[in-house]
N, C-alpha and C positions, 0 to 999 in steps of 0.2 A: 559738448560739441562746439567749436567754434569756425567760424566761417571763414573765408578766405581773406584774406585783407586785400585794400584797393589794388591794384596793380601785379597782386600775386595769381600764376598761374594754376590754373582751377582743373580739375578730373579730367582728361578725355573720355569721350561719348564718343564711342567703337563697338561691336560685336568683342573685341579680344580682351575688353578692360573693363566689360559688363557688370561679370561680378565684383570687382573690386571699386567697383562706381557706386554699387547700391550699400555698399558700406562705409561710403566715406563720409563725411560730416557733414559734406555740401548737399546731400540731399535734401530733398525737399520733403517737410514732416507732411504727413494728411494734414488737411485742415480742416476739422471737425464747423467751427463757426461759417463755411460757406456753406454747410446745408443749414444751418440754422430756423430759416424760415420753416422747412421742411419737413422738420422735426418738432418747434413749435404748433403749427396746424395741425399736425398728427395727435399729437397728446390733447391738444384743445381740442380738438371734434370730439373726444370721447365724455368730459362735463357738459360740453355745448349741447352736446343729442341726452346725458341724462338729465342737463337741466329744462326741457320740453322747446331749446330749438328746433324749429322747421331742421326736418329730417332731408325733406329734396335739396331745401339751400345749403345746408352744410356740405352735405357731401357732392352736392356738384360742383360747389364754392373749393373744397379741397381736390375734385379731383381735377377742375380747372386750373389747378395751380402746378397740381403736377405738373399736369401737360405743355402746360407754359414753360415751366423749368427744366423737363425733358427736349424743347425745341431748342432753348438757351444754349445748355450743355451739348448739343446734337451742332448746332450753329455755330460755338464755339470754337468747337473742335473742327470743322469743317473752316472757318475763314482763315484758324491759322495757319493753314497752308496757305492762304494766300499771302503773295512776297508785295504786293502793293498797298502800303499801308492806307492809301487815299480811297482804294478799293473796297480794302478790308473795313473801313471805319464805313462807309454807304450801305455795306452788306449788312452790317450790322446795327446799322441806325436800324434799317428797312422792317431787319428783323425785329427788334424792340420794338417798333409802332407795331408788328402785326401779332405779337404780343399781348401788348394792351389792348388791341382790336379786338383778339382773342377773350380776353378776361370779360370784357364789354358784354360780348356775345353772351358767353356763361352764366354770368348776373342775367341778361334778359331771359336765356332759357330757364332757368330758377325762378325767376317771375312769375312767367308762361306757363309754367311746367306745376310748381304749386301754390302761385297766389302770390302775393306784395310781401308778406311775410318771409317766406322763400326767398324771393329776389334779395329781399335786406337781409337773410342769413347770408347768404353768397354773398353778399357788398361787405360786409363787416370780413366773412373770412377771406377773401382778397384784401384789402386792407390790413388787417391782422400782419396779413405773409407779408405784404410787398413793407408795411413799414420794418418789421421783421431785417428781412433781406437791404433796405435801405439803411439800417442803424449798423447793419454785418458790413457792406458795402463801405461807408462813411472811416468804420476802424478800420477795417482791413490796408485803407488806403489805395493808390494805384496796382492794376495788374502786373506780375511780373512776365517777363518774356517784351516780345512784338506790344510795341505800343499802338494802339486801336485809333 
């Protein structure tokens, strides 16, 4: 597959050139390393809980991350219809802090919920993800489309 060169002109995106769009080279492959995090935490919770991690922290610590990463993808997709990119970038700072806000919460109900042990299983697996995700983010380089 090779991709369009600078200044050559690239598939119309139409209803009538649909099919012939999802076959052309300029597609856009899945990108399996952005779920990355995703699927790290997933395979780790299952040594983590046989090796006698705290059972609440783990998997609130994992299903806190989903949730995080379902608002993400949910937010994503939602700002990019927005055409003001000054807008679009506030929308989504907002969202990122309420995010971490979010993970915050998690780790303290895994505290609450089973004890200090707990809380620190959910601290390590936020961590775990977000470095994860941070090291996928880093190579991936800039978004493409609408710049944030």
């Amino acid at each position: 597959m090779q991709l369009p060169a600078i200044g050559q002109a690239t598939a119309q995106r139409n209803m009538t050139t649909l099919y012939q769009n999802a076959h052309s080279p300029e597609r856009v492959p899945f990108n399996a390393l952005r779920y990355l995090d995703v699927v790290a935490i997933l395979i780790a919770m299952i040594p983590a809980l046989a090796l006698g991690a705290p059972a609440v922290g783990v998997i609130v610590g994992v299903a806190g991350w989903l949730v995080q990463r379902a608002v993400q993808m949910v937010d994503f997709r939602a700002t990019a219809r927005v055409d003001d990119s000054l807008r679009r970038a506030g929308i989504r700072w907002f969202e990122a802090f309420g995010r971490t806000l979010l993970l915050a919460v998690v780790i303290i109900v895994a505290a609450v919920a089973g004890g200090h042990k707990s809380g620190l299983a959910a601290a390590v697996v936020v961590f775990v993800a977000y470095s994860v995700a941070f090291v996928v983010r880093l190579i991936s380089g800039p978004p493409a489309g609408k710049e944030a």
